[in-house]
FIPAMAR-641197 format. One record per residue (C-alpha): residue number from 1; x, y, z; residue in three letters. Coordinates in nm, 2 decimals, always signed. Layout:
N
+-----+--------+--------+--------+------+
|  nr |      u |      v |      w | rest |
+-----+--------+--------+--------+------+
| NUM |      X |      Y |      Z |  ala |
...
+-----+--------+--------+--------+------+
This chain:
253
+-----+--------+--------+--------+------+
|  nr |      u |      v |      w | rest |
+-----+--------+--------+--------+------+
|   1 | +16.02 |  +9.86 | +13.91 |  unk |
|   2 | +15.64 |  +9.72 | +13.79 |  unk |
|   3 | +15.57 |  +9.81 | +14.12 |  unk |
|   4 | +15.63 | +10.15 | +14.14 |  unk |
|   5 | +15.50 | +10.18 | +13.75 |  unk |
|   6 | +15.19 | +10.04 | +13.90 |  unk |
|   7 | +15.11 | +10.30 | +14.19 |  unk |
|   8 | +15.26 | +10.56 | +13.94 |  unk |
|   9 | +14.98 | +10.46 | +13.72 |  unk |
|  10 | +14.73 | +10.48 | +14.01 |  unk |
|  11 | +14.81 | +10.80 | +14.10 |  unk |
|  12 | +14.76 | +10.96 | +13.78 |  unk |
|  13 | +14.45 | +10.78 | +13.73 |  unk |
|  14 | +14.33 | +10.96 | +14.07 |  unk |
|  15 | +14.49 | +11.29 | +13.92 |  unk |
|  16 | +14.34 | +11.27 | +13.58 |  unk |
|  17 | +13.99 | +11.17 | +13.76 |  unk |
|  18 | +14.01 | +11.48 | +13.97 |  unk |
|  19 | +14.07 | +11.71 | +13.69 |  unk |
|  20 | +13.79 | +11.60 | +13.49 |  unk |
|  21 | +13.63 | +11.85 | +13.26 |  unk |
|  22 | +13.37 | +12.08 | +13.37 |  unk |
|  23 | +13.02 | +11.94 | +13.41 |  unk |
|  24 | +12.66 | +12.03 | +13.31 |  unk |
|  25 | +12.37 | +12.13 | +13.55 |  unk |
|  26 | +12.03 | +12.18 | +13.38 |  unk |
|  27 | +11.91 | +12.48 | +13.57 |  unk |
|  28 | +11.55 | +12.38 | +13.65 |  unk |
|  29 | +11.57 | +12.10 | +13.41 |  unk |
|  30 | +11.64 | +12.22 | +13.04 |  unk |
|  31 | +11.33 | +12.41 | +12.93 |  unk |
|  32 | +11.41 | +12.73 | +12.77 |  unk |
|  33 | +11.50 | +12.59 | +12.44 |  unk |
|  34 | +11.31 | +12.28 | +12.43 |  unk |
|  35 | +11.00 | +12.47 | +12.53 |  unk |
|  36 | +10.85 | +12.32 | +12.84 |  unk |
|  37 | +10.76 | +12.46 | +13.16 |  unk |
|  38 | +11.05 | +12.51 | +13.45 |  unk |
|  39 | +11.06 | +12.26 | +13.70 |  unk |
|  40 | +10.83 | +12.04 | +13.51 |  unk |
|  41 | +10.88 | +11.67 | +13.47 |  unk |
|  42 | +10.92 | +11.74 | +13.10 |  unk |
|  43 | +11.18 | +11.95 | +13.16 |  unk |
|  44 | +11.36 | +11.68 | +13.38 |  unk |
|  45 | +11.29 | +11.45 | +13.11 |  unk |
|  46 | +11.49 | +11.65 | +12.86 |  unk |
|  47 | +11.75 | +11.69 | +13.07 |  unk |
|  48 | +11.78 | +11.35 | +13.09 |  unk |
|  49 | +11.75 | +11.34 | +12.74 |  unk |
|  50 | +12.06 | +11.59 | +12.68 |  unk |
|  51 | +12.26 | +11.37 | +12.91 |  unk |
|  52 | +12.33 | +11.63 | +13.12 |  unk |
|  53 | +12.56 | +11.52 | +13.46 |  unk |
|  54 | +12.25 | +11.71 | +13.67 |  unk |
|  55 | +11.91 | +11.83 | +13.70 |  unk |
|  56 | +11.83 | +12.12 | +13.93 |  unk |
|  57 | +11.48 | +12.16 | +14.06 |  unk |
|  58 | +11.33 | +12.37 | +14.31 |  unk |
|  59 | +11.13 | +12.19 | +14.63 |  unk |
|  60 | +10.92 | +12.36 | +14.85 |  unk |
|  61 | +10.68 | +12.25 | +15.16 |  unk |
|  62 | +10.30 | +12.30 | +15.16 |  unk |
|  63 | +10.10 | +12.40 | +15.44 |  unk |
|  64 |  +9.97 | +11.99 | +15.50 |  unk |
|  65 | +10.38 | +11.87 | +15.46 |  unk |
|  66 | +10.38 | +11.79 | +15.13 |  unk |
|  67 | +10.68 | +11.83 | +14.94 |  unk |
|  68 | +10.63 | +12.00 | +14.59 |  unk |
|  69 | +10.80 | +12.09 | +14.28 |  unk |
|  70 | +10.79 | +12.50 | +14.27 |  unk |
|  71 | +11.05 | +12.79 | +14.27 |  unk |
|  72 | +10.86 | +13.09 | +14.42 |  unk |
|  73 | +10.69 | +13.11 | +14.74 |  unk |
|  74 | +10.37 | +13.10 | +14.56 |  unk |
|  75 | +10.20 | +12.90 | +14.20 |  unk |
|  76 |  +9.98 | +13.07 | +13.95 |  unk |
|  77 |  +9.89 | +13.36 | +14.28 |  unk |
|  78 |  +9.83 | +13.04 | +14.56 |  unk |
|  79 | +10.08 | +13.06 | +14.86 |  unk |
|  80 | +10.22 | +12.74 | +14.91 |  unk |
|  81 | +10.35 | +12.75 | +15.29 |  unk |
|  82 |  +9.97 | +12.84 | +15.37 |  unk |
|  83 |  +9.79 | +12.63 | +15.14 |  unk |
|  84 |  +9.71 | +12.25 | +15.12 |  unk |
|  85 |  +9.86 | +12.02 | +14.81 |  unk |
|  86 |  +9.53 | +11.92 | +14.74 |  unk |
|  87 |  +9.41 | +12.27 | +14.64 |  unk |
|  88 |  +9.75 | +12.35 | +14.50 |  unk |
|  89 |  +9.72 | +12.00 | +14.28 |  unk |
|  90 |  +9.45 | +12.17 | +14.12 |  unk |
|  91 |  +9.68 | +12.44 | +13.94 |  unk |
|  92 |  +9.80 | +12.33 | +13.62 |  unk |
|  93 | +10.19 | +12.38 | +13.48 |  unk |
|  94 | +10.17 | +12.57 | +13.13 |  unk |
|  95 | +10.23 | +12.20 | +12.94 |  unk |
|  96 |  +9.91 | +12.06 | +13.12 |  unk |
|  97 | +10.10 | +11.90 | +13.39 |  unk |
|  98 |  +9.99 | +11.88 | +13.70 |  unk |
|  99 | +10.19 | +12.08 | +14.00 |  unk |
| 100 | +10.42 | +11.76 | +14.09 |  unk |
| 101 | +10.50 | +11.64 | +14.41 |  unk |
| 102 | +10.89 | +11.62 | +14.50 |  unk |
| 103 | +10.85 | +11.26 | +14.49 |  unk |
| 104 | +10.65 | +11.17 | +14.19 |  unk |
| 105 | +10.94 | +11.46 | +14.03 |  unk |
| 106 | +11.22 | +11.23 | +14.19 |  unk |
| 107 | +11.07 | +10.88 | +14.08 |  unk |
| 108 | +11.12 | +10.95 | +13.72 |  unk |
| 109 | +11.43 | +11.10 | +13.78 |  unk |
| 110 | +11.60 | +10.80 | +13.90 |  unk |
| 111 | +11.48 | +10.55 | +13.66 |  unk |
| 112 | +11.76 | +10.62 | +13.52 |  unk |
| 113 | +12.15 | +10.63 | +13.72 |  unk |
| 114 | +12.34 | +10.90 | +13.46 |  unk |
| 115 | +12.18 | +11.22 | +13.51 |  unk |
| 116 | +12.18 | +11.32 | +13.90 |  unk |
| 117 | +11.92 | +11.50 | +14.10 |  unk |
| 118 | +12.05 | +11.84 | +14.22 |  unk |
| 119 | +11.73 | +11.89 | +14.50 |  unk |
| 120 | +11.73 | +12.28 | +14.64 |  unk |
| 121 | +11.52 | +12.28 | +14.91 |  unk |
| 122 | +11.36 | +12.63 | +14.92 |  unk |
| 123 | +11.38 | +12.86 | +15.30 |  unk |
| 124 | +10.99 | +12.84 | +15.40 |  unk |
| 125 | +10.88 | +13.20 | +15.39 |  unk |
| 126 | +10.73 | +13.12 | +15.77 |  unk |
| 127 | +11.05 | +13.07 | +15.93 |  unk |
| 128 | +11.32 | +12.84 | +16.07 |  unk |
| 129 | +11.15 | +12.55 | +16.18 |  unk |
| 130 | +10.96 | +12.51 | +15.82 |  unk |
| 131 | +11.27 | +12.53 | +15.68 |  unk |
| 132 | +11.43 | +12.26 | +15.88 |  unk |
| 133 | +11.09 | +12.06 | +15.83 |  unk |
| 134 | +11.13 | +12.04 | +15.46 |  unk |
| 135 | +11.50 | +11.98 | +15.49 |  unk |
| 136 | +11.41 | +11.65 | +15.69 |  unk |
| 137 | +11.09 | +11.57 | +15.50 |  unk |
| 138 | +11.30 | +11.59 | +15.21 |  unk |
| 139 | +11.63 | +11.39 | +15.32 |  unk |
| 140 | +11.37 | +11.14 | +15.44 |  unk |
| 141 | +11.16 | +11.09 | +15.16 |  unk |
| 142 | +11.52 | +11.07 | +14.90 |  unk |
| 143 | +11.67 | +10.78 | +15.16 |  unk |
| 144 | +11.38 | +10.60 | +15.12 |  unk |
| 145 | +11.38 | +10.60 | +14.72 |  unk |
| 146 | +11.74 | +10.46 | +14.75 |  unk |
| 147 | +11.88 | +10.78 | +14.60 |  unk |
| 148 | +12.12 | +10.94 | +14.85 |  unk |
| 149 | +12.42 | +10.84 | +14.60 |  unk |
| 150 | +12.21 | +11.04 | +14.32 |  unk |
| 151 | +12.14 | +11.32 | +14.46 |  unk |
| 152 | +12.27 | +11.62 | +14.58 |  unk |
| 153 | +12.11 | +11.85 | +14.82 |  unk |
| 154 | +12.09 | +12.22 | +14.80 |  unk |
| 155 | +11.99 | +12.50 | +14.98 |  unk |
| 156 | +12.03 | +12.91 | +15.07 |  unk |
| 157 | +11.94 | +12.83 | +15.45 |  unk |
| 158 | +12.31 | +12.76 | +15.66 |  unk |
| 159 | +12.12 | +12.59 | +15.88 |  unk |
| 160 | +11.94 | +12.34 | +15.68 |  unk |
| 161 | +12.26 | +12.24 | +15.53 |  unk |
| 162 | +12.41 | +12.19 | +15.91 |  unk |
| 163 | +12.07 | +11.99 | +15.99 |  unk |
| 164 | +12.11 | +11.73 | +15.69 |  unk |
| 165 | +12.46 | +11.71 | +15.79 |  unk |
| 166 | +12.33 | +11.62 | +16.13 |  unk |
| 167 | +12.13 | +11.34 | +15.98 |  unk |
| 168 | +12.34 | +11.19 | +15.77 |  unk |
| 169 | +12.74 | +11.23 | +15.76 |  unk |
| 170 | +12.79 | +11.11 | +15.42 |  unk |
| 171 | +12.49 | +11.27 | +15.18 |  unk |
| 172 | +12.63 | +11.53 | +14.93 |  unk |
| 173 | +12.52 | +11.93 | +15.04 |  unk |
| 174 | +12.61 | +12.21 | +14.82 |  unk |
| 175 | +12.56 | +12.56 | +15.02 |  unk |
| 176 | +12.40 | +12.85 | +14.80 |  unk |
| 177 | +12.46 | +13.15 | +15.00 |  unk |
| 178 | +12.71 | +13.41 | +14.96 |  unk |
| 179 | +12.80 | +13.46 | +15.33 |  unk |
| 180 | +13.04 | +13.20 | +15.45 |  unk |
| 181 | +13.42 | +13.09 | +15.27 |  unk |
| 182 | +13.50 | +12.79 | +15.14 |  unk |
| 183 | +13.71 | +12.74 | +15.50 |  unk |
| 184 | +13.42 | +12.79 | +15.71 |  unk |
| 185 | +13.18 | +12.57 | +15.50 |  unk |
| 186 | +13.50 | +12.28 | +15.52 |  unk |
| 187 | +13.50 | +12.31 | +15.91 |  unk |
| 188 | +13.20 | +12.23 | +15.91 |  unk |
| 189 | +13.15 | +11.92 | +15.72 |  unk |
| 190 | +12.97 | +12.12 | +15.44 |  unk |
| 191 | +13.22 | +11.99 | +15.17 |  unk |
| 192 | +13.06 | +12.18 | +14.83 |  unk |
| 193 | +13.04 | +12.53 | +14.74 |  unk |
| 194 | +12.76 | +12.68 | +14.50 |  unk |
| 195 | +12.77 | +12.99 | +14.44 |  unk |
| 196 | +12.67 | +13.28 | +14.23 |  unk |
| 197 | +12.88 | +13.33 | +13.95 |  unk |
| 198 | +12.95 | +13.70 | +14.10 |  unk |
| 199 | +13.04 | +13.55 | +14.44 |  unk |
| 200 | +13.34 | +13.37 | +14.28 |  unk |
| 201 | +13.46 | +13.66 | +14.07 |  unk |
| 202 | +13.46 | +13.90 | +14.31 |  unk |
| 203 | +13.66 | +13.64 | +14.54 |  unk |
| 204 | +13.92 | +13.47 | +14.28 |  unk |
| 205 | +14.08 | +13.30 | +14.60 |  unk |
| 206 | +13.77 | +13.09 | +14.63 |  unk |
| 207 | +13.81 | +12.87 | +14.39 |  unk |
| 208 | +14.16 | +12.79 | +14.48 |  unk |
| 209 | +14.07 | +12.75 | +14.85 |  unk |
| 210 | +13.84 | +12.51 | +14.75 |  unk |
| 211 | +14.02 | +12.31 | +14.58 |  unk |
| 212 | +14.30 | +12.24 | +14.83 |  unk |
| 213 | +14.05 | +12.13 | +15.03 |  unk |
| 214 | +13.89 | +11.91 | +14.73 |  unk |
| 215 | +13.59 | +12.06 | +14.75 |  unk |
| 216 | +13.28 | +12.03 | +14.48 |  unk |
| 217 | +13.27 | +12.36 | +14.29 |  unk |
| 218 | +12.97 | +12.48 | +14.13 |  unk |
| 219 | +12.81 | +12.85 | +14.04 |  unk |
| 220 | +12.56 | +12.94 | +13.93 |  unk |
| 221 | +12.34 | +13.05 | +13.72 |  unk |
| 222 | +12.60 | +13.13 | +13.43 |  unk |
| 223 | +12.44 | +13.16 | +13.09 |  unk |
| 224 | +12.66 | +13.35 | +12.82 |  unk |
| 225 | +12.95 | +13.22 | +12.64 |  unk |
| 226 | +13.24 | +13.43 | +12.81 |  unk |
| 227 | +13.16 | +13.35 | +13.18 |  unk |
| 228 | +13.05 | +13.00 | +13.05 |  unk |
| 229 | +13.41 | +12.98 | +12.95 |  unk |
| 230 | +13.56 | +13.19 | +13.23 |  unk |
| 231 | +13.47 | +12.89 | +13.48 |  unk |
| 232 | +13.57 | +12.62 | +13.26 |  unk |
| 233 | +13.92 | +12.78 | +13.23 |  unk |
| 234 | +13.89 | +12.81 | +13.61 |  unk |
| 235 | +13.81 | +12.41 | +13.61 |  unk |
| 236 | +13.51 | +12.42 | +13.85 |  unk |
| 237 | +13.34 | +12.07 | +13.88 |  unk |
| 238 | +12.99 | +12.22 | +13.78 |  unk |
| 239 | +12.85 | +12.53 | +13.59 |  unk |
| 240 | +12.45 | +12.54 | +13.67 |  unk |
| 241 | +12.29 | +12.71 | +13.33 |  unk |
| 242 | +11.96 | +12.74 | +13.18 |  unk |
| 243 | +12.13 | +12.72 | +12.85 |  unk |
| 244 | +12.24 | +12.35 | +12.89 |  unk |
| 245 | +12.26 | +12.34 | +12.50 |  unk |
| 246 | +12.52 | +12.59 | +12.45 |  unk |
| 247 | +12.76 | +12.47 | +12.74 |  unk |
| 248 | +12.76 | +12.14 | +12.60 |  unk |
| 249 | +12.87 | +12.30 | +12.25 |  unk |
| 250 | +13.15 | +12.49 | +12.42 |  unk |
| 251 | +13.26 | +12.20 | +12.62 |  unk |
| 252 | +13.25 | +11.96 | +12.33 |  unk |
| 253 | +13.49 | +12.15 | +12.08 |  unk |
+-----+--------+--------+--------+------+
């Protein structure tokens, strides 16, 4: 009888883990109400300071092979894919910091072990082979911080997803696009879905799918208090916001 009580127990602990609440994911770090630039170290700091269970930033590859901190293809009018860090290191965020470098971003970010580092690795606007570049510069660089089990790698580009899967059987990838099913993302080895919060609600079977499959869920970018509440009700794993503050309110009553 203790026996069986015992793996009862064990089972609903596994249960009651998987059906944790929703989680939050600071969409470029949190830096529309505190202020500070996006995809800013400050902006990770305050993430980190809201407790937040992740930190999106945005990573994209110079023209020398240096990984940087950025979202568009280009900062303050300066191309990145044709122009060198060392000119680009001369732009300055709006706070006074200094473009960062994807690892000086993801050394303070794992000085501490409770808020993880979602990494999207950005398509290279000069092709494949750029893309795949920063995909490996960038797996490379987060093994050698010891900080594969804190991070989760992101992308739009299939195939950069398929190449870190190549490399590395285990690390965490999330795929951003809108043009394959859960199914076809499970076969192969691609076990987390992020998708646009449209995506999902124009294909209600996706969550579902995923789940039997016990997929990751997250969508993105979801920022008013209905669809906020919409996914929690849905029980996704992860809503990506830039309003961190109010998702925490919701989730919190």
């Amino acid at each position: 009888m203790k026996k069986i009580l015992s793996t009862l127990f064990i089972l609903s602990m596994i249960t009651l883990s998987y059906a944790q609440k929703t989680q939050i994911v600071a969409h470029r770090g949190a830096w529309k109400n505190t202020e500070v630039p996006q995809n800013s170290i400050a902006a990770l700091e305050e993430a980190i300071k809201g407790k937040y269970w992740g930190s999106e930033f945005d990573v994209c590859l110079t023209k020398d092979d240096v990984l940087i901190v950025n979202h568009d293809n280009d900062f303050n009018g300066v191309d990145v894919a044709t122009t060198d860090y060392k000119t680009l290191s001369q732009q300055k965020l709006s706070n006074g910091e200094k473009l960062p470098t994807a690892e000086e971003y993801m050394r303070v970010g794992i000085k501490q072990k409770k808020t993880k580092m979602v990494y999207e690795i950005k398509s290279s606007k000069l092709g494949l082979e750029r893309t795949l570049k920063a995909a490996e510069l960038s797996y490379n660089l987060v093994r050698d911080l010891k900080a594969l089990n804190q991070t989760v790698f992101i992308a739009f580009s299939y195939d950069a997803c398929l190449h870190l899967r190549k490399l590395d059987k285990k690390v965490k990838i999330q795929y951003l696009g809108s043009d394959k099913t859960p199914q076809e993302l499970f076969n192969n080895g691609i076990y987390g879905i992020d998708f646009n919060f449209k995506v999902f609600k124009n294909n209600p079977s996706y969550i579902k799918e995923a789940k039997s499959k016990k997929m990751e869920i997250n969508v993105w970018t979801v920022n008013d208090k209905e669809s906020m509440e919409y996914f929690i009700n849905e029980k996704v794993d992860f809503i990506t916001t830039d309003e961190p503050e109010l998702l925490k309110q919701i989730l919190t009553k």
